[in-house]
C-alpha positions as CSV (number, residue, x, y, z in Angstrom):
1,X,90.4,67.8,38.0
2,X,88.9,69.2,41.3
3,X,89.4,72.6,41.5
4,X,88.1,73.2,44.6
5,X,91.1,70.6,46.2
6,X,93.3,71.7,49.3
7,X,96.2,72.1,46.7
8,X,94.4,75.0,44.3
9,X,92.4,77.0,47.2
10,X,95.3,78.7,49.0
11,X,94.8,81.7,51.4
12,X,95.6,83.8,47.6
13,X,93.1,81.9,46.2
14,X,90.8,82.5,48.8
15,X,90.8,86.1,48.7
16,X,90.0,86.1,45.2
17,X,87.3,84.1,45.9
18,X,86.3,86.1,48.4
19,X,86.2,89.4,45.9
20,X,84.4,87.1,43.7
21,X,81.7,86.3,45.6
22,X,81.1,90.2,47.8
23,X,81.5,91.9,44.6
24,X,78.2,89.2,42.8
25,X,76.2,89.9,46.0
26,X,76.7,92.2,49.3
27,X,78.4,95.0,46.4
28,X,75.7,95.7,45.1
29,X,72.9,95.7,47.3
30,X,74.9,98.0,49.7
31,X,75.9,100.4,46.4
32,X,71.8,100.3,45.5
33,X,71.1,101.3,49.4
34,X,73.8,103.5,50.5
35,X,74.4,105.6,46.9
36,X,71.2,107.0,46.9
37,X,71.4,108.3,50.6
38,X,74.1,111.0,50.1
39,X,75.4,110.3,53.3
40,X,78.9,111.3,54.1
41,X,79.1,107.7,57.2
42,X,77.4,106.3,55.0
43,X,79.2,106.3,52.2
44,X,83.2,106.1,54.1
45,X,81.5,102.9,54.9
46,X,81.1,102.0,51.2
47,X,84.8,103.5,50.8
48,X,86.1,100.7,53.0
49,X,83.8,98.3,52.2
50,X,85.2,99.0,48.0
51,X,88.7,99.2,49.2
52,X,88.4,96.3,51.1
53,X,88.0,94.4,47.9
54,X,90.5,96.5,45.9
55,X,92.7,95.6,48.5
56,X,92.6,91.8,48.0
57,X,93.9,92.3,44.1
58,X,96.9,93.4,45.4
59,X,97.5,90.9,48.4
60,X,96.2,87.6,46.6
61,X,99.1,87.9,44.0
62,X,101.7,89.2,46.8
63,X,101.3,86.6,48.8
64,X,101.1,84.2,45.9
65,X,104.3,85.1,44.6
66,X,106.1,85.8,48.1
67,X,104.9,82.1,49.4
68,X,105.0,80.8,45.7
69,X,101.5,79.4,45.5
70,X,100.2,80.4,42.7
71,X,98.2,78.5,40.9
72,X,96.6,77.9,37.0
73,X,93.0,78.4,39.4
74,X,94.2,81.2,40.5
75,X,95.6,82.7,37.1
76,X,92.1,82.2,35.8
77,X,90.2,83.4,39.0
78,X,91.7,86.7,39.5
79,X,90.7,88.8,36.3
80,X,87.6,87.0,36.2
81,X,87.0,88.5,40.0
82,X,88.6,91.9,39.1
83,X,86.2,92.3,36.1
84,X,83.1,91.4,38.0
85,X,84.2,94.0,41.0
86,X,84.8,96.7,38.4
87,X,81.6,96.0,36.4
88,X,79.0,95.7,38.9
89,X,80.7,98.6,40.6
90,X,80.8,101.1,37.4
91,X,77.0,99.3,36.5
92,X,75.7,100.6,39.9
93,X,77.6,104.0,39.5
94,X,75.7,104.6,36.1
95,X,72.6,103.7,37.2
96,X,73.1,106.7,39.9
97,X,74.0,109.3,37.5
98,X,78.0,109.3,38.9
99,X,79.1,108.1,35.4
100,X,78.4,108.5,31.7
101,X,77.1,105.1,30.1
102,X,80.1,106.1,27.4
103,X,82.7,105.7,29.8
104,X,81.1,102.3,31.0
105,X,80.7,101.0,27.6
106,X,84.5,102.2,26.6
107,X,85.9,100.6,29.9
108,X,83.8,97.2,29.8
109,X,84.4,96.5,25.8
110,X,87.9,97.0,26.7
111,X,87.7,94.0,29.0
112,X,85.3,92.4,27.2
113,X,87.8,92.5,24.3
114,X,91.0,91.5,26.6
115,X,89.3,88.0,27.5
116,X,87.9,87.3,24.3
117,X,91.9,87.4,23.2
118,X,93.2,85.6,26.2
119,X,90.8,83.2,25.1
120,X,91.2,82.4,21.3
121,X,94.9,82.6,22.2
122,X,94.7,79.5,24.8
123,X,92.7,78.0,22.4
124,X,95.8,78.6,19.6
125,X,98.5,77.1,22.6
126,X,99.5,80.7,23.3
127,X,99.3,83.7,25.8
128,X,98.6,87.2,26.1
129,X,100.6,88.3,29.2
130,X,99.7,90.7,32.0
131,X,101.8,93.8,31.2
132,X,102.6,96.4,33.1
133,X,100.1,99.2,31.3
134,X,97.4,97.0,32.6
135,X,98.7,97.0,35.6
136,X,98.7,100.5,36.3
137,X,95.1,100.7,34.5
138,X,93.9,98.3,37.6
139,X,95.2,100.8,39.6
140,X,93.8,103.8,39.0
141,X,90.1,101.8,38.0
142,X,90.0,100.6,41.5
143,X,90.8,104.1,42.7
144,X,88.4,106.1,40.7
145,X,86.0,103.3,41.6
146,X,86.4,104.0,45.4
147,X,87.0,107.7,45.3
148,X,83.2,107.5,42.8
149,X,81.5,105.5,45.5
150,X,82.8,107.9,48.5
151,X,81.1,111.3,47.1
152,X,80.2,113.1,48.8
153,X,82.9,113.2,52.0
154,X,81.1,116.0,53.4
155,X,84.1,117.8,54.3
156,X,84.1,120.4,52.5
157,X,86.3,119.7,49.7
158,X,85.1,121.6,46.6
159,X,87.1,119.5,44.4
160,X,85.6,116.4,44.7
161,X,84.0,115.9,40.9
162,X,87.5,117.4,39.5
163,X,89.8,114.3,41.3
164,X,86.7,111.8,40.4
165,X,87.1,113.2,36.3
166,X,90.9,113.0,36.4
167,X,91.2,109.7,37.4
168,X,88.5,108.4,35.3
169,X,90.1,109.9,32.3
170,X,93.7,108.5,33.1
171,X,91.9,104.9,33.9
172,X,90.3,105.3,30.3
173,X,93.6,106.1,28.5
174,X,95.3,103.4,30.2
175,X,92.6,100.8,29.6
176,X,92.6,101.7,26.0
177,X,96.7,102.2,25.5
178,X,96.9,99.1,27.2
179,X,93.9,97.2,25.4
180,X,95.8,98.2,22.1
181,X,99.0,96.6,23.2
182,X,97.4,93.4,23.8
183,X,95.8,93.7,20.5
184,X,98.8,94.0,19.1
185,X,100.6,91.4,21.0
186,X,97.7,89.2,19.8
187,X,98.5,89.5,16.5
188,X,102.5,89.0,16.4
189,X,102.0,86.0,18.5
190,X,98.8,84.8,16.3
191,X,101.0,85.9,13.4
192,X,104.1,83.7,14.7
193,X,102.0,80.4,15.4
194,X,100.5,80.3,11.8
195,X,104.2,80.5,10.3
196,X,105.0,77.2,12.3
């Protein structure tokens, strides 16, 4: 079957591509220039540039669901985007001193972990579904990750460090909470094939 066929790249499926492909290659050459400058235009430009491509995570499955074209591509595609976006990103804010290799290594095992279920499940002829938890862990990931990139504003906001730790620290409890509910869901589904 050709992925790539009229049917399977829709305008969703395009922008998923699209966050695909920036977040592989123009990412993270512009995080290795601009990070390092400490540049207040400089880095809003990163801001939008990051929440340009955290944008698209949220439009690709609106409009696949309001214009119902979604698509097994597409199912696949979009995690597989999202966790290249958020590792390359928290990769290059490590490598800059803006995050604690802990945090990385907490955050990307956690994903690491989620597709290795998703798939031994698809392998069993189950699924591990998207829940909300994980959801709302996208959510504030893609916002710590473009709050992260835009220190400093330059505007004189003393608090910038504070906002960039609290957001952090709710991403990692909800990537964990969340990471343990799939476990779990893993199981009792895993659990409810063998009895068959």
């Amino acid at each position: 079957m050709n992925v790539f066929s009229q049917k399977n790249i829709t305008i969703p499926t395009f922008l998923t591509l699209a966050r695909l492909v920036l977040s592989l290659t123009i990412l993270p050459f512009l995080m290795d220039y601009i990070l390092p400058l400490d540049s207040c235009v400089a880095s809003k430009m990163l801001v939008i540039f990051c929440g340009f491509l955290s944008a698209t995570d949220f439009f690709d499955g609106f409009l696949a669901r309001r214009y119902k074209q979604e698509t097994s591509f597409g199912a696949w595609l979009d995690p597989l985007a999202d966790k290249c976006f958020v590792g390359v990103s928290l990769w290059m804010l490590m490598i800059f001193g803006r995050i604690s290799c802990v945090w990385v290594i907490l955050l990307m095992g956690r994903e690491l972990l989620v597709t290795c279920l998703r798939c031994i499940a698809q392998t069993r002829g189950f699924s591990v579904p998207v829940i909300k938890s994980g959801k709302l862990k996208a959510v504030f990931q893609f916002s710590y990750i473009v709050w992260a990139v835009g220190m400093p504003w330059g505007l004189g906001f003393t608090h910038e460090q504070a906002v960039a730790t609290f957001l952090l620290v709710i991403t990692v409890l909800l990537s964990l909470g969340s990471g343990v509910i799939y476990g779990l869901h893993f199981v009792r589904q895993w659990y409810l094939c063998a009895r068959k």
